[in-house]
matplotlib code that plots the C-alpha trace (Angstrom):
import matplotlib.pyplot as plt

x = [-41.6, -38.7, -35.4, -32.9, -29.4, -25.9, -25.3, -22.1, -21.1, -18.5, -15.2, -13.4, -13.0, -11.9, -8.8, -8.3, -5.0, -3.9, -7.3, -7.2, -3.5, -3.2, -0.5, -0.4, -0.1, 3.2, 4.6, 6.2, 7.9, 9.6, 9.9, 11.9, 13.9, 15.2, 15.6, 17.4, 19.8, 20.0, 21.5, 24.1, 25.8, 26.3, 27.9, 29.0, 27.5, 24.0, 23.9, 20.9, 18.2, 19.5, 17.5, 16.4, 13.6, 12.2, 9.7, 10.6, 10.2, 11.7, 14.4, 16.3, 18.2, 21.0, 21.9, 25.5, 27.4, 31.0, 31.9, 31.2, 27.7, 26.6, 23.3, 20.2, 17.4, 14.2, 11.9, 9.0, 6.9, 3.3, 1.2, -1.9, -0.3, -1.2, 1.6, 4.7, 8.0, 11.3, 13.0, 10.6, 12.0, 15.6, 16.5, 14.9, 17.7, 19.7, 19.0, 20.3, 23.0, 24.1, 24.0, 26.5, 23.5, 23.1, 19.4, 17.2, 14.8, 12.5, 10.0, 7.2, 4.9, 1.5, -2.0, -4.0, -1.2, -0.2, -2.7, -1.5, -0.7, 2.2, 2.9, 4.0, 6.1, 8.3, 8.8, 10.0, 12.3, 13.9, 14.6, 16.3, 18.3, 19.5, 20.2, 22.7, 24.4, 24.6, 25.4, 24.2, 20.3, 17.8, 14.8, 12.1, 9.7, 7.4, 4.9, 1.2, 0.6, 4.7, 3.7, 1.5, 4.4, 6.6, 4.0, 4.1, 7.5, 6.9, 3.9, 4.4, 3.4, 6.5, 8.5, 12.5, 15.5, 13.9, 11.9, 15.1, 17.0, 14.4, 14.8, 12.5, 9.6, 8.6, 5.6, 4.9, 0.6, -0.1, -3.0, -3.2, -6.8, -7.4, -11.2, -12.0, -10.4, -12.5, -14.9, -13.3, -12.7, -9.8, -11.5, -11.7, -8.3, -7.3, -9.9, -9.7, -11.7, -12.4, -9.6, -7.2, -8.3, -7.9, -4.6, -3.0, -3.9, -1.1, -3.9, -5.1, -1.7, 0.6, 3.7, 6.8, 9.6, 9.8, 7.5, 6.9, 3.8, 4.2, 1.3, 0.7, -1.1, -2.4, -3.5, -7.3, -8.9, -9.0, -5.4, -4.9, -7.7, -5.5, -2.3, -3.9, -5.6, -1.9, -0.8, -3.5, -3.3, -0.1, 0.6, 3.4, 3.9, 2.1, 3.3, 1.5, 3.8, 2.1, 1.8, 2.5, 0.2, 0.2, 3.3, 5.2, 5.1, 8.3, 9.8, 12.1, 13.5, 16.1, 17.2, 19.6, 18.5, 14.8, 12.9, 11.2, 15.1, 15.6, 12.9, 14.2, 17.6, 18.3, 19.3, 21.4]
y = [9.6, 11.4, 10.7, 9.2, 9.7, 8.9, 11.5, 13.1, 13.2, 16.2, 14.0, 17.2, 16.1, 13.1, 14.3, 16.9, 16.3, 19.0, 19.1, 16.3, 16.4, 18.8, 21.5, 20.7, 24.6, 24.8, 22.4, 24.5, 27.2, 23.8, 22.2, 25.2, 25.8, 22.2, 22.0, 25.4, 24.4, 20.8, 23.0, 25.1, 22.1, 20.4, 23.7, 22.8, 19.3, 20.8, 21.7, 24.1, 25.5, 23.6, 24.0, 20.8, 23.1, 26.3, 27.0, 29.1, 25.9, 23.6, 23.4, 20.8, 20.3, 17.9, 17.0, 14.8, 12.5, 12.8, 9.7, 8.8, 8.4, 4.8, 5.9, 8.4, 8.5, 11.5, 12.7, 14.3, 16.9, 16.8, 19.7, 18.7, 19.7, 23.1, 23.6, 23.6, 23.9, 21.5, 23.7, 22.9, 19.2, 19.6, 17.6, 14.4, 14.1, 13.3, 9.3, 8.7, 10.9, 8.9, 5.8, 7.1, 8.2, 11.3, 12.9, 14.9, 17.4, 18.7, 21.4, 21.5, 24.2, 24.0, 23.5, 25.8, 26.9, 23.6, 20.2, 16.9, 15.4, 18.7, 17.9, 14.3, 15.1, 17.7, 15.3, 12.8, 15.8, 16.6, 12.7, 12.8, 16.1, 14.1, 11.0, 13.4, 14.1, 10.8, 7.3, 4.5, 2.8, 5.4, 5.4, 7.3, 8.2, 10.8, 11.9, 12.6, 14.1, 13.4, 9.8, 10.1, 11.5, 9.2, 5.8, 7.4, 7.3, 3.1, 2.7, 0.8, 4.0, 6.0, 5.5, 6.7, 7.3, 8.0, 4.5, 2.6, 4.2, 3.7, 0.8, 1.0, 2.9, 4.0, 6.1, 7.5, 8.1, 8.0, 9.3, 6.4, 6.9, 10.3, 9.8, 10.7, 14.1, 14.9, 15.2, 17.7, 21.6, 21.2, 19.9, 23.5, 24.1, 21.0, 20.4, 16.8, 15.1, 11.2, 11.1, 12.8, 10.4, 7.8, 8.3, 9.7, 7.6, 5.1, 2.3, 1.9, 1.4, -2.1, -2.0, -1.6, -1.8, -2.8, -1.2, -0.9, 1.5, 3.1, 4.6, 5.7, 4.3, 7.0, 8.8, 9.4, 6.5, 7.6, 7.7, 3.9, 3.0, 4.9, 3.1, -0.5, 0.0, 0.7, -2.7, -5.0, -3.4, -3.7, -7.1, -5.3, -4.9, -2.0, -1.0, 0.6, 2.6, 2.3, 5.4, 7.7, 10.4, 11.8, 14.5, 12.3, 9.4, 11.3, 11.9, 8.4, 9.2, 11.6, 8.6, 5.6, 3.1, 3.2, 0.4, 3.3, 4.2, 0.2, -0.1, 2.7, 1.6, -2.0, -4.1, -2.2]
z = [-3.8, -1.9, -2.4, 0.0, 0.1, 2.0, 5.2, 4.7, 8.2, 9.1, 10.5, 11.8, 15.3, 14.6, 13.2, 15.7, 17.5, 20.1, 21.6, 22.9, 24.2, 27.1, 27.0, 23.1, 22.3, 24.1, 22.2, 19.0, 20.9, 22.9, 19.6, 18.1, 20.7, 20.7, 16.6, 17.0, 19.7, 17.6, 14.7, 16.2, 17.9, 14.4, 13.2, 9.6, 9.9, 9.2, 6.0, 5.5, 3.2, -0.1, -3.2, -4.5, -7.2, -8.3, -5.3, -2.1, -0.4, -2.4, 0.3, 2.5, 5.2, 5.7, 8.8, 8.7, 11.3, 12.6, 10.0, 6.4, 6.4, 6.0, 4.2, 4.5, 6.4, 5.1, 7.7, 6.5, 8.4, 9.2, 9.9, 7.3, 4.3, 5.5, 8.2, 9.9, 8.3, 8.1, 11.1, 13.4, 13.3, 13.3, 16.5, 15.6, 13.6, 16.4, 16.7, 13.0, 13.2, 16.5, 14.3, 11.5, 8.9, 7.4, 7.7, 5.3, 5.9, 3.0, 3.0, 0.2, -0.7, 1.2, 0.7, -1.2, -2.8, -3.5, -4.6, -2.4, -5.9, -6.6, -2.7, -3.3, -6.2, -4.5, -1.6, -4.2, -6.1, -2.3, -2.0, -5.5, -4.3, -0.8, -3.0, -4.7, -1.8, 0.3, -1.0, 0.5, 1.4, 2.0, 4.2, 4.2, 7.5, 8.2, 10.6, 9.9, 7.3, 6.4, 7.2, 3.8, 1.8, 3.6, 2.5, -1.2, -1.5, -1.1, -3.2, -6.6, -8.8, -8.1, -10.7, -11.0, -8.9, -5.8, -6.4, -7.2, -3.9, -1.0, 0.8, 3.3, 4.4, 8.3, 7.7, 11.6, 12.7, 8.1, 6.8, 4.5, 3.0, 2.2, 1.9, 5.4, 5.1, 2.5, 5.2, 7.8, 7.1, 6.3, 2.6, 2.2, 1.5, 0.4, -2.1, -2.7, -5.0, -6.2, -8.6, -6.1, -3.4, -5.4, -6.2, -3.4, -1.0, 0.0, 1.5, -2.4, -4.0, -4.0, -1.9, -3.9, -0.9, 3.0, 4.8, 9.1, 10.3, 13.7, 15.6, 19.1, 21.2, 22.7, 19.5, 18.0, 17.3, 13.5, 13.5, 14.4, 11.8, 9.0, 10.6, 10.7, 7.5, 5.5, 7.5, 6.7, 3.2, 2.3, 4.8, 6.1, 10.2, 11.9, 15.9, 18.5, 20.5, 24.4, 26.0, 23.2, 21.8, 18.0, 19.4, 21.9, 19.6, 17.2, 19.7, 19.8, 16.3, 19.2, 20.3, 18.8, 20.3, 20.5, 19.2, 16.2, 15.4, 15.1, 13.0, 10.8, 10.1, 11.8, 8.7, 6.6]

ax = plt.figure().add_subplot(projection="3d")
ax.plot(x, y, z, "-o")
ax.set_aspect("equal")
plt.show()
């Protein structure tokens, strides 16, 4: 008798971003021009490359308004877990600064060097080192694969000071359920397995704070599965920015008064 089995299907594509957004490879040059030019006109307002552990990047930066800051908002960066740095990202500071908050910008060491699990607890060590430094509520977003790190920081298994400071949680596009990315290439550096998936995945813990998802509406369809599936799991509201793709859909955190910048700090 010959035995059957489940077909592991290769999701790759469905998690492939920039080739389905054209002009998506000019992008980072454009991206660290503006974070660049976002940096100088702070001058000693933007605090940067501050330790926050061991690692060579275990470091933050911390971006500061004109006035007492009236709390912090973390952004964290996407790129897989396998790219992309904090100084890529330095402009969409801008909206919260505009609105008297102080911003936080973490790097963490990446995959292979680095297991998702290691990945969240740095995140969570660079949120205790920006606590530090900034009284006040905190929120917490993040984009992609930062929109992960950013829905940990809310689930009920985080434990400690960064759990008893976040207020709110704004995870941008999330990869809430790791499971399908067990099933692209990038598996091969990321190396998940059941327990890992498990664990990590923000869709298969409780909700331990207020929580908003934000999606575009223009993004792969995988990407508002992941986003809808963290709403419905955690019965917290989910938005689907029209018009915007998985880049142009961060790009409202520049901007005060954007409905995502209302979402992010409106309240406090």
């Amino acid at each position: 008798m010959r035995k059957t089995g489940v077909i592991k299907m290769d999701l790759s594509r469905d998690y492939q971003n920039g080739a389905f957004i054209p002009g998506s490879d000019t992008l980072p040059a454009i991206w660290a021009q503006k974070a660049a030019a976002f940096r100088t006109s702070l001058g000693p307002r933007a605090r940067l490359d501050l330790a926050y552990g061991p690692a060579p990047r275990n470091r933050f930066d911390l971006f500061l308004p004109d006035t007492a800051a009236k709390g912090l908002l973390v952004f964290i960066h996407g790129g897989y877990w396998l790219a992309t740095n904090r100084d890529l990202w330095s402009h969409l500071a801008a909206g919260a600064i505009a609105r008297g908050w102080a911003c936080a910008m973490p790097s963490y060491t990446l995959a292979p060097q680095a297991r998702i699990a290691q990945i969240t607890a740095e995140v969570d060590a660079a949120i205790t080192a920006a606590c530090a430094e900034i009284a006040g509520p905190v929120v917490v977003t993040g984009h992609s694969a930062g929109g992960h790190l950013s829905a940990r920081m809310g689930c009920a298994d985080r434990t400690g000071s960064v759990a008893a400071r976040v207020n709110r949680v704004v995870p941008i596009s999330p990869i809430a359920d790791l499971a399908p990315i067990a099933q692209t290439d990038m598996q091969a550096d990321l190396h998940l397995d059941a327990a890992e998936i498990a664990s990590e995945s923000p869709a298969r813990h409780a909700l331990r704070t207020q929580a908003h998802i934000w999606v575009g509406g223009q993004e792969r369809p995988a990407f508002l599965w992941q986003a809808r599936t963290l709403s419905e799991n955690w019965n917290c509201p989910w938005t689907v920015d029209p018009g915007t793709h998985h880049f142009s859909v961060i790009d409202a955190l520049e901007d005060p008064t954007s409905p995502l910048m209302q979402t992010c700090l409106n309240g406090f």
